[in-house]
BAVOPA-988220 format. One record per residue (C-alpha): x, y, z; residue number from 0. Coordinates in Angstrom, 3 decimals. Layout:
N
{{X; Y; Z}; NUM}
...
END
This chain:
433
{{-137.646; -50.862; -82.565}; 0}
{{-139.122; -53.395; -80.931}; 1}
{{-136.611; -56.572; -79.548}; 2}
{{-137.854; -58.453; -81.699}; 3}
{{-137.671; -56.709; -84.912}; 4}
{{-133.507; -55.756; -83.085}; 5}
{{-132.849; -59.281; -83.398}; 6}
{{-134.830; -59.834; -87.020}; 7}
{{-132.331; -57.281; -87.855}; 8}
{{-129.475; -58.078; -86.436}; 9}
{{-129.993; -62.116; -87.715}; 10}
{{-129.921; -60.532; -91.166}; 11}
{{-127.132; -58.271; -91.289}; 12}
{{-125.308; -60.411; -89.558}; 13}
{{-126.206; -63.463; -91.915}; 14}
{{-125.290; -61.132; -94.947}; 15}
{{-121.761; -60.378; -93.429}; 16}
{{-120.572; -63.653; -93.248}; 17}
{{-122.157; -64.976; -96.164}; 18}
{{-120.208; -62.440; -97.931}; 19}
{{-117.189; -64.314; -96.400}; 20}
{{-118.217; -67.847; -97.727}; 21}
{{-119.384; -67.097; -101.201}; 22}
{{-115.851; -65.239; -101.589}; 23}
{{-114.187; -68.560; -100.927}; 24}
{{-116.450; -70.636; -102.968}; 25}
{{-117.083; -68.420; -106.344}; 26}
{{-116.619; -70.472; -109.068}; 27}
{{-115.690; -67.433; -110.942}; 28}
{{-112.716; -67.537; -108.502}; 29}
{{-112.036; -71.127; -108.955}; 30}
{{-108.333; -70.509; -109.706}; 31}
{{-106.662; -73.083; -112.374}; 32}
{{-103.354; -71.147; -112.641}; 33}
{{-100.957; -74.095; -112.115}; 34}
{{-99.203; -74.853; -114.933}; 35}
{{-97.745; -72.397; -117.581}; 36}
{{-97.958; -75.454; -120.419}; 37}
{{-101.817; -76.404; -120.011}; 38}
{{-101.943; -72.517; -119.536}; 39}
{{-101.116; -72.217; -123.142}; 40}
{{-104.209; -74.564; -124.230}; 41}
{{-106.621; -73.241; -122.115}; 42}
{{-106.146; -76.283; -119.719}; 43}
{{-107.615; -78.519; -122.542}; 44}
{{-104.699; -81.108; -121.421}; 45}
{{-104.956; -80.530; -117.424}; 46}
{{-106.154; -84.193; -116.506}; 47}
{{-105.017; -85.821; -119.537}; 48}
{{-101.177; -84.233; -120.129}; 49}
{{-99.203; -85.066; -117.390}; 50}
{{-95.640; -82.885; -118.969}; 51}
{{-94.983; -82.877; -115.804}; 52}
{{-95.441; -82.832; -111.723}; 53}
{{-97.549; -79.984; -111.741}; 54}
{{-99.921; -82.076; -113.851}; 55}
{{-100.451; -83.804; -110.071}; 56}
{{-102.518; -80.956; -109.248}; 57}
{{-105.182; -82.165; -111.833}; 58}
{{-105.060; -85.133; -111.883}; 59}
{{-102.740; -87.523; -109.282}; 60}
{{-101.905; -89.941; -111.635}; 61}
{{-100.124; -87.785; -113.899}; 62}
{{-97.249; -88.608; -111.199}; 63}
{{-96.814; -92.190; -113.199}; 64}
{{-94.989; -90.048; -115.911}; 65}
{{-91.991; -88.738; -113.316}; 66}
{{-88.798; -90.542; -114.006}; 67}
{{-86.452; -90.136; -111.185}; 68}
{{-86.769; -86.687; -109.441}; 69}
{{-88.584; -83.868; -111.019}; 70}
{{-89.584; -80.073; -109.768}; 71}
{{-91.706; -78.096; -111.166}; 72}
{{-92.841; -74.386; -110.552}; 73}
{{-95.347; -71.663; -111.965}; 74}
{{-96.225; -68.227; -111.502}; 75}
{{-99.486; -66.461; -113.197}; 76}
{{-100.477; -63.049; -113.015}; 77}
{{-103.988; -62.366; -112.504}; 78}
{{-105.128; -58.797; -114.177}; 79}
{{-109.189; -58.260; -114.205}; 80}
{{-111.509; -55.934; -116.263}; 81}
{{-114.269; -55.065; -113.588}; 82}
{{-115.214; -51.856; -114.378}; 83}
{{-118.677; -51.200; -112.875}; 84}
{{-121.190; -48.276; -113.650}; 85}
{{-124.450; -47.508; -112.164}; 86}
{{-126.840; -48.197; -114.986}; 87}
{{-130.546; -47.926; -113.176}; 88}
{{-130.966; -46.359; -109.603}; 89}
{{-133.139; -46.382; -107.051}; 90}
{{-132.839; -44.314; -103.510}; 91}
{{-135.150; -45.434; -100.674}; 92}
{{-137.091; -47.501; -103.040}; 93}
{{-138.125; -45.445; -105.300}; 94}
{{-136.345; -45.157; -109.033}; 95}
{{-134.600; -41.898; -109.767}; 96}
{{-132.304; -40.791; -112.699}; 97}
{{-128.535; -41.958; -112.344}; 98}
{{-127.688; -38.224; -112.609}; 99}
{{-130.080; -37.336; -109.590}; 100}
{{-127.881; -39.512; -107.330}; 101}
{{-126.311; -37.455; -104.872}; 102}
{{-122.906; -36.158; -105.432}; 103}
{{-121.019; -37.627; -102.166}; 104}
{{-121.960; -41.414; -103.994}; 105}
{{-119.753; -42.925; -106.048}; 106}
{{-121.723; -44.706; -108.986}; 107}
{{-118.697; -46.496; -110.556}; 108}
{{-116.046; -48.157; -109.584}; 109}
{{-112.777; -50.274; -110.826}; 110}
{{-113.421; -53.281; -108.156}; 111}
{{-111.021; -56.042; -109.089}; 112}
{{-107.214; -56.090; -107.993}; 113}
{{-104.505; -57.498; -110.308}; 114}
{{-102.966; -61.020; -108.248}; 115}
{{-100.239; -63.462; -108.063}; 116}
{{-100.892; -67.280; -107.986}; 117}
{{-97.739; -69.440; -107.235}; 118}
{{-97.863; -73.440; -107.520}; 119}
{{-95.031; -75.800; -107.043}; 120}
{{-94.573; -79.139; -107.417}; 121}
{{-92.529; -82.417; -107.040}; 122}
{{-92.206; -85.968; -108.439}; 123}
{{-90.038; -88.592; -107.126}; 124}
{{-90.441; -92.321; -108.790}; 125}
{{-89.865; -94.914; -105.704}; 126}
{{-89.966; -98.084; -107.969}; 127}
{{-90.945; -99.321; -111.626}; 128}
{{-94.470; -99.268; -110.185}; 129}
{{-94.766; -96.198; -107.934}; 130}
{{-94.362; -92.282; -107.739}; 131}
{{-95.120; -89.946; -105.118}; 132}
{{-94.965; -86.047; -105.041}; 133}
{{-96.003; -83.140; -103.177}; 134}
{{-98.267; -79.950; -104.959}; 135}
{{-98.702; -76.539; -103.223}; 136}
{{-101.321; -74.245; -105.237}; 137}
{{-103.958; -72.069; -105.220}; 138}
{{-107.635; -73.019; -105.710}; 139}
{{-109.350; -70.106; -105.318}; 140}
{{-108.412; -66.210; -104.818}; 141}
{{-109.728; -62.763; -104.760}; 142}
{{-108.664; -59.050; -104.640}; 143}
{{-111.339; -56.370; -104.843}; 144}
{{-111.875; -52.936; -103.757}; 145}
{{-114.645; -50.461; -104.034}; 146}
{{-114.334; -46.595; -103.396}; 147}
{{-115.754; -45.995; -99.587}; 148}
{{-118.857; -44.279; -100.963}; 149}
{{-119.715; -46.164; -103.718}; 150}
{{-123.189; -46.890; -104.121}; 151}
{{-122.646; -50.469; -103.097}; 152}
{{-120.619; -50.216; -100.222}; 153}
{{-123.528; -51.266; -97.901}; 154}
{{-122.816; -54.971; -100.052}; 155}
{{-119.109; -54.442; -100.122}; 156}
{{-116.008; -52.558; -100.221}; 157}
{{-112.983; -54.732; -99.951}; 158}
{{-112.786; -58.183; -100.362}; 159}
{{-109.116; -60.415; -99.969}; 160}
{{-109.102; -63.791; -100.156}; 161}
{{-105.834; -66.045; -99.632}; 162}
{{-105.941; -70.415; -100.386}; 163}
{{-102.959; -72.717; -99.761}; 164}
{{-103.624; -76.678; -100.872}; 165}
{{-100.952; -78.774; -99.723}; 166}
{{-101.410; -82.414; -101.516}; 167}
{{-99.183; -85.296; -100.565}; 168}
{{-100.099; -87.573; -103.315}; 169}
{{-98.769; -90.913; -105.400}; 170}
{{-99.580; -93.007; -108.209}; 171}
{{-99.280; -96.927; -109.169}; 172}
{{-99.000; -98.221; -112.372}; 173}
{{-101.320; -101.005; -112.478}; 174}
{{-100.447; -102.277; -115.909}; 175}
{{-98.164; -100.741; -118.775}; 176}
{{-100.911; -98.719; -119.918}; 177}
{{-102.936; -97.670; -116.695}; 178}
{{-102.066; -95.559; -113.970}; 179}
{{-104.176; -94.986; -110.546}; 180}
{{-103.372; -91.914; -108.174}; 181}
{{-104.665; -90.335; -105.369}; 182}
{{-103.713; -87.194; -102.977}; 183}
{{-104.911; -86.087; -99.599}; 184}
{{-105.651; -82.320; -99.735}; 185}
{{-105.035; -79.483; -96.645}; 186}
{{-106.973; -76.005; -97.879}; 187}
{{-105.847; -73.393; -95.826}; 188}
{{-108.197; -70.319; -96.243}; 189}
{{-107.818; -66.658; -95.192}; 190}
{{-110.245; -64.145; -95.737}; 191}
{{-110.335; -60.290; -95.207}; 192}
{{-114.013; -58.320; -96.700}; 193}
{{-115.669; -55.010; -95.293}; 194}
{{-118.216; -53.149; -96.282}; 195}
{{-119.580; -49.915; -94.971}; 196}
{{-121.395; -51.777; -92.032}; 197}
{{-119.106; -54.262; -90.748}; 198}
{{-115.466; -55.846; -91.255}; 199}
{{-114.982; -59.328; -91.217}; 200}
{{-111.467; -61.461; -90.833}; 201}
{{-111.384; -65.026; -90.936}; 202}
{{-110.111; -68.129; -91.768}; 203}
{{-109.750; -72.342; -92.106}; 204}
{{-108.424; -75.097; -92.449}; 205}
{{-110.366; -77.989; -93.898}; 206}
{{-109.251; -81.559; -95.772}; 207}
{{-110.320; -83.251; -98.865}; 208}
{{-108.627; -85.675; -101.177}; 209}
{{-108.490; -86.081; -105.383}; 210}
{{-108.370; -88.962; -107.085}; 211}
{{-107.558; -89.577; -110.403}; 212}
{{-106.748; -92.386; -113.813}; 213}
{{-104.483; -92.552; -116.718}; 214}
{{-105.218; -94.839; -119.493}; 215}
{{-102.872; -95.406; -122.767}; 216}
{{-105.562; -97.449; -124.408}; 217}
{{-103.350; -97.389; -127.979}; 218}
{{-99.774; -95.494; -128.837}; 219}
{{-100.362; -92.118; -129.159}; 220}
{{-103.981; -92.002; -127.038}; 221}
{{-104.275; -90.872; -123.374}; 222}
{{-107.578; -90.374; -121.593}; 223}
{{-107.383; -88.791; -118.151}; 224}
{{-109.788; -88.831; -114.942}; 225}
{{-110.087; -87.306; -111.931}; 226}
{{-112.586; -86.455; -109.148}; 227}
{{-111.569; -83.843; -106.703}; 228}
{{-113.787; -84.225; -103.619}; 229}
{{-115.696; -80.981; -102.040}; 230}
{{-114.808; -79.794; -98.567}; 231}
{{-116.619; -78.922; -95.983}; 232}
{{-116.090; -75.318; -94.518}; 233}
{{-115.977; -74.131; -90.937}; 234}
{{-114.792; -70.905; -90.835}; 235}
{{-114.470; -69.259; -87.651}; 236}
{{-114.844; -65.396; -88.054}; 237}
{{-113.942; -62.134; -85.763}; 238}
{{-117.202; -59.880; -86.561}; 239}
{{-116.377; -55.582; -85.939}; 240}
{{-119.257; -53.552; -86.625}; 241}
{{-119.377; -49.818; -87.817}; 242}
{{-121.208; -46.972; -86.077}; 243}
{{-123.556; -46.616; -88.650}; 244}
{{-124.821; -49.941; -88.860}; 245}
{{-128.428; -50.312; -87.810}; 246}
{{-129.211; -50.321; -84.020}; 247}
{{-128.189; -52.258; -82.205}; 248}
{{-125.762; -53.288; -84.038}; 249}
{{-123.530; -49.714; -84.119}; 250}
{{-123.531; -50.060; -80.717}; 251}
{{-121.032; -52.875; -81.152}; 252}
{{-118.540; -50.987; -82.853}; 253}
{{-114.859; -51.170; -81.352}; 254}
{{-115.859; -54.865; -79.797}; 255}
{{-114.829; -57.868; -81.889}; 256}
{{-117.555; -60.883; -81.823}; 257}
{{-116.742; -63.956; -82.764}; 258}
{{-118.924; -65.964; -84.992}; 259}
{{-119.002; -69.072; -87.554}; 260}
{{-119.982; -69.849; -90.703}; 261}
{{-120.203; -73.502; -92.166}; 262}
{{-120.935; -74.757; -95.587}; 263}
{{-120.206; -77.403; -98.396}; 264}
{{-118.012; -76.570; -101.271}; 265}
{{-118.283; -78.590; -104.422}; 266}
{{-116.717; -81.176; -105.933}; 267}
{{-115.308; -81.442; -109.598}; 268}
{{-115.389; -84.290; -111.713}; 269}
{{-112.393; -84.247; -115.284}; 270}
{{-112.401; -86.557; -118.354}; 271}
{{-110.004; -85.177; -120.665}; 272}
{{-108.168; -87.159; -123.598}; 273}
{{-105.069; -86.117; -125.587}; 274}
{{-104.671; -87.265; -129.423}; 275}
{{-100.949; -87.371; -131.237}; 276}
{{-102.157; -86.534; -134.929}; 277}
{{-98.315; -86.942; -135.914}; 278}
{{-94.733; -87.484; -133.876}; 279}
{{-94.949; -83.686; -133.911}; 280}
{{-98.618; -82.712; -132.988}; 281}
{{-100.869; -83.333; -130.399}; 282}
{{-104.676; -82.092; -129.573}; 283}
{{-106.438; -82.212; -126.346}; 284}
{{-110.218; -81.737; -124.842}; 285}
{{-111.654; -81.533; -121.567}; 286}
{{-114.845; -81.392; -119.725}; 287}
{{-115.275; -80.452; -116.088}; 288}
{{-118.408; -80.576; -113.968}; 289}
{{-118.811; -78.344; -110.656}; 290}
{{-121.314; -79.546; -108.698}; 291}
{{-122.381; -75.439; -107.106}; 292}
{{-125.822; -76.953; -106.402}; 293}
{{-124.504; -78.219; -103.315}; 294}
{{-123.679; -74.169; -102.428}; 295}
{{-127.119; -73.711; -101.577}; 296}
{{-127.354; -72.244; -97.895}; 297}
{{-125.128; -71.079; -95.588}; 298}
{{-125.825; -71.573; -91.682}; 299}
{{-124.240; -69.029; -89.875}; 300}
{{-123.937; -68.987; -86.151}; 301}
{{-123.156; -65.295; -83.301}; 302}
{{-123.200; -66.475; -80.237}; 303}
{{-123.310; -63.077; -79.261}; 304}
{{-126.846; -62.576; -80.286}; 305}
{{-127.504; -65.999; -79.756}; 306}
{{-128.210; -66.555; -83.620}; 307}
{{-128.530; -69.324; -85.922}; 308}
{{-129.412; -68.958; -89.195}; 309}
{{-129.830; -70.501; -92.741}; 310}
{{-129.345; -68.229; -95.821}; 311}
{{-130.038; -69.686; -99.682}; 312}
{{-126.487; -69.344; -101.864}; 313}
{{-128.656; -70.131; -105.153}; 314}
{{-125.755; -71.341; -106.959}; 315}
{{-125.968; -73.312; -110.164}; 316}
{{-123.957; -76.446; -111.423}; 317}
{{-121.057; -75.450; -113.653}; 318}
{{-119.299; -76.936; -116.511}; 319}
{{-115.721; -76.088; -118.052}; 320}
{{-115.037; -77.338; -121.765}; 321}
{{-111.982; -76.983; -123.699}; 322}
{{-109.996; -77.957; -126.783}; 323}
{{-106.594; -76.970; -127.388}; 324}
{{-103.297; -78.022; -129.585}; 325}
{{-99.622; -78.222; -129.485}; 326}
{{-96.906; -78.638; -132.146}; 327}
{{-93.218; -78.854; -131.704}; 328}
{{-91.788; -76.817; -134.409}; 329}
{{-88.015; -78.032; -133.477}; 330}
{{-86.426; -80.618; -131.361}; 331}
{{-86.158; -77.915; -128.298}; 332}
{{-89.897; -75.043; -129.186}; 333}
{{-93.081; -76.401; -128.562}; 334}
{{-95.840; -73.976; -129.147}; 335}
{{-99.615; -74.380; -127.760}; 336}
{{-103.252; -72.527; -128.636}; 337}
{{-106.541; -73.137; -126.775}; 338}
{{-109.814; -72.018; -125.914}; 339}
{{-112.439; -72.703; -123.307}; 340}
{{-115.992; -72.262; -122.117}; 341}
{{-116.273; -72.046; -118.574}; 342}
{{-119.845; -71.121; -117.109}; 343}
{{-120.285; -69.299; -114.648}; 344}
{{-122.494; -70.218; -111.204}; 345}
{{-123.768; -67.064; -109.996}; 346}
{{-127.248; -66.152; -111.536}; 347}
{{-128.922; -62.834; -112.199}; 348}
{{-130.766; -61.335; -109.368}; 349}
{{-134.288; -60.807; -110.458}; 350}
{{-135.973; -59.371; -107.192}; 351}
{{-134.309; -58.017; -103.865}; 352}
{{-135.922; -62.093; -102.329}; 353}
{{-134.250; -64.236; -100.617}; 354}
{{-135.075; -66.673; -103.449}; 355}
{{-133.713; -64.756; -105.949}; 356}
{{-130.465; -63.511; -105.012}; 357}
{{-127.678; -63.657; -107.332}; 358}
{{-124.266; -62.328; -107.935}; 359}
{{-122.603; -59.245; -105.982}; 360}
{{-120.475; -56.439; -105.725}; 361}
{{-118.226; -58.741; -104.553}; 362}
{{-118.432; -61.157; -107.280}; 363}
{{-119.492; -59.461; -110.387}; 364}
{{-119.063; -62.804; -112.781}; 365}
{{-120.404; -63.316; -116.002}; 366}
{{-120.013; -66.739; -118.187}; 367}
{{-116.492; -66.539; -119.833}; 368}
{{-114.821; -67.227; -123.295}; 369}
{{-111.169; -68.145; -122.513}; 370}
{{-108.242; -67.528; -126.090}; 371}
{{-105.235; -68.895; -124.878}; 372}
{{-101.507; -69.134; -126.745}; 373}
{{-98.350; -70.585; -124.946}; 374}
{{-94.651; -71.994; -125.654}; 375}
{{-92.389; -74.223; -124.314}; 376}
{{-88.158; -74.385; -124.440}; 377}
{{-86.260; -77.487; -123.657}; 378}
{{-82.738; -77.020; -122.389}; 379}
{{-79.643; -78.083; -121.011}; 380}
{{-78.206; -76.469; -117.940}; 381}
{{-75.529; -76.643; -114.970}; 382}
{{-75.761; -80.516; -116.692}; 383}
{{-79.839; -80.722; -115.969}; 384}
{{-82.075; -81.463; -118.456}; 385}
{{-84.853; -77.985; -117.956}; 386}
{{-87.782; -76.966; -119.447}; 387}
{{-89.109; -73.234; -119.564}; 388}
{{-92.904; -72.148; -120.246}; 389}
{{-94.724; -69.124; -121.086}; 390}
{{-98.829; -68.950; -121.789}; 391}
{{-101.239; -66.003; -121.664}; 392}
{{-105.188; -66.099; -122.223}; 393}
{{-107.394; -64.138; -122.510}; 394}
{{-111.200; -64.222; -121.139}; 395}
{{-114.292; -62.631; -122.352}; 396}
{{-117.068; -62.089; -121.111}; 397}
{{-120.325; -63.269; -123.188}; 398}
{{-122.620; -60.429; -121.391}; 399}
{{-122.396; -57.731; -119.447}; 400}
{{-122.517; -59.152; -115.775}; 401}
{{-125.394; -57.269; -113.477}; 402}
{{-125.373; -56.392; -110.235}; 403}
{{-128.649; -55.159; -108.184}; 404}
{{-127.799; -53.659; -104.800}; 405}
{{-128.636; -55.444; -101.589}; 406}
{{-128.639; -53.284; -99.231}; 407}
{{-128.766; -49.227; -98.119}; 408}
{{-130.589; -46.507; -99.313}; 409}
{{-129.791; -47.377; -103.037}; 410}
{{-131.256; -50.983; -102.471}; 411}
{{-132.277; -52.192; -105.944}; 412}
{{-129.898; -49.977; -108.014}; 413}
{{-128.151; -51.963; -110.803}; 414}
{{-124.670; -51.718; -111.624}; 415}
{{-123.515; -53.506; -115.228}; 416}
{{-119.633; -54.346; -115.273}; 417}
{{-117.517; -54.724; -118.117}; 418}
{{-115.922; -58.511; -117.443}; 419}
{{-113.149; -60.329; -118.155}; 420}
{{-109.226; -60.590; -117.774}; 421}
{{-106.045; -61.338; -118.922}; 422}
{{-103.576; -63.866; -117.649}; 423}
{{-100.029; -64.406; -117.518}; 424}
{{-97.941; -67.514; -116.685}; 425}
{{-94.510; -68.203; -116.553}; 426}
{{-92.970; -71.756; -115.306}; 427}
{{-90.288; -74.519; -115.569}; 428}
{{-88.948; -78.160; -114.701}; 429}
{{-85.718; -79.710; -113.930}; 430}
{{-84.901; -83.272; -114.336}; 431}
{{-82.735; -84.472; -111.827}; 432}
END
């Protein structure tokens, strides 16, 4: 090769690594809500409009106007995927061959997604008659997945961890009897882990935004909730280790870790929710949520190594999240909840192995989702506190079959079609102090 066509090639495999990183940390399919066990149970059809209790923060701020003297609050959901891949259409050095001509030492399916944990946490102290302040530590995003080393793929990727922490020191005024105002300063830490059969990437960040968010009894029994969570702005700094098969030069790297970066803009999310109490016994609740991917639409990465600096389309879409849900109390202590939800997804199909047409990966085989969600709640009295204990589980569907056309390697332009969705388990509980 000539140096020139060495560094065309090195720009792009290089590019595709660390975009791999970034659109990990910013797939909206992998936009975690996993907070709170109650709105779990509705399908987060009450998230900005609820506020049961501190957790609520981490939707919406001013849901911290509804702590009365000192509150905690935790949560734990497991996370347990359907990604089941198979290798529907293949292709080997560009030109299409039968699945079953694929050579045997090539894995054409694979079980990519990981089963997770998401903790949150939460607390609510009220300073006066007019102001509360808390603290929330969640999740926002995460992401296990794992591909067999000779998978068909593995050129695109083989494993892929990703790790969030959002600390939010937050508060909220009551401005009148019936209006609240909040606001919270967000720290996203972010940790990332992804190889693939050509290089192995670790890196991380640590970037700021802030939420801020409305409560509004207009009438008894009404409460309409905003919030805007602002976007942040990455700046990852990566440690780059190349394989000894990757391309030339590049395999002549291997063993030597180069440092790189990779910057970005992830989106921001606007919530108008309201809930409705039909009777002193039932409430309903709807949300809608707009995710502003567009702004996810290149990457610039930067290797000082090779002296590289490069901008790669994302081609993510704008994304919306609607939901409706219910709760009853069915005695003075049980409250039980039902919900569903449509959440859209932001990846797009690839059409052609372009730049411009680019879609969703082996590392993020998403699909838009259906989400059937049941939960309960138990008030109770204990050690002389006044607790709460919460249970939900949903359930999410995928409306088609998500696609996936290979990247990269000899199999370039192969399709794999995954089986998507997952189900979701979350367990939580406040005291009052």
């Amino acid at each position: 090769m000539t140096r020139a066509q060495n560094a065309a090639l090195a720009s792009s495999v290089v590019a595709l690594a660390l975009t791999s990183l970034s659109g990990q940390a910013l797939a909206g399919a992998f936009q975690l809500n996993e907070r709170s066990a109650k709105s779990q149970g509705m399908s987060f059809a009450d998230s900005v409009s609820g506020a049961k209790d501190p957790t609520y923060a981490g939707f919406n701020p001013a849901a911290l106007s509804k702590v009365e003297g000192f509150q905690a609050a935790g949560n734990l959901s497991g996370v347990f995927p359907i990604s089941d891949g198979e290798t529907t259409s293949a292709v080997f050095n560009g030109a299409p061959i039968p699945v079953s001509a694929v050579p045997g030492s090539v894995e054409t399916s694979t079980n990519a997604d990981r089963s997770g944990f998401v903790p949150a946490s939460a607390l609510g102290y009220r300073v006066s008659d007019r102001l509360a302040i808390g603290l929330t530590v969640n999740a926002p995003f995460g992401l296990s997945t794992e591909n067999p080393d000779n998978f068909i793929g593995a050129g695109d990727g083989i494993q892929s961890k990703l790790l969030t922490v959002q600390i939010s020191p937050a508060f909220a005024v009551d401005v009148t009897d019936r209006l609240a105002l909040g606001a919270s300063m967000n720290l996203l830490f972010v940790d990332a882990r992804l190889t693939s059969s050509v290089v192995s990437l670790d890196g991380d960040d640590l970037t700021v935004g802030f939420s801020v968010g409305a409560l509004w009894e207009p009438i008894d029994g009404t409460q309409i909730g905003l919030a805007y969570h602002h976007g942040y702005d990455l700046d990852a700094e990566v440690t780059t280790d190349f394989s000894p098969i990757a391309p030339a030069p590049l395999g002549l790297f291997s063993g030597q870790e180069l440092q790189g970066v990779v910057q970005g803009d992830l989106p921001a999310t606007f919530q108008v929710g309201v809930t409705q109490a039909i009777t002193d016994t039932m409430r309903v609740s709807a949300e809608f949520r707009y995710i502003n991917w567009s702004v996810f639409d290149e990457l610039t990465t930067i290797v000082p190594a090779f002296d590289l600096e490069t901008d790669d389309a994302q081609n993510y879409r704008d994304a919306i999240f609607a939901a409706v849900g219910g709760e009853m109390d069915i005695s003075d202590d049980f409250t039980v909840r039902v919900g569903f939800a449509y959440d859209k997804t932001p990846t797009q199909d690839t059409t052609a192995l372009t730049e411009a047409s680019l879609g969703r990966t082996v590392r993020v085989p998403d699909e838009t989702r259906l989400w059937f969600s049941a939960g309960i709640s138990h008030d109770m009295q204990m050690f002389g506190l006044d607790m709460t204990v919460d249970a939900g589980y949903s359930y999410l569907y995928a409306i088609d079959d998500p696609e996936v056309v290979i990247r990269t390697g000899p199999f370039a332009g192969s399709t794999v079609t995954y089986d998507g969705g997952a189900h979701i388990f979350s367990v939580g509980g406040s005291v009052r102090f």
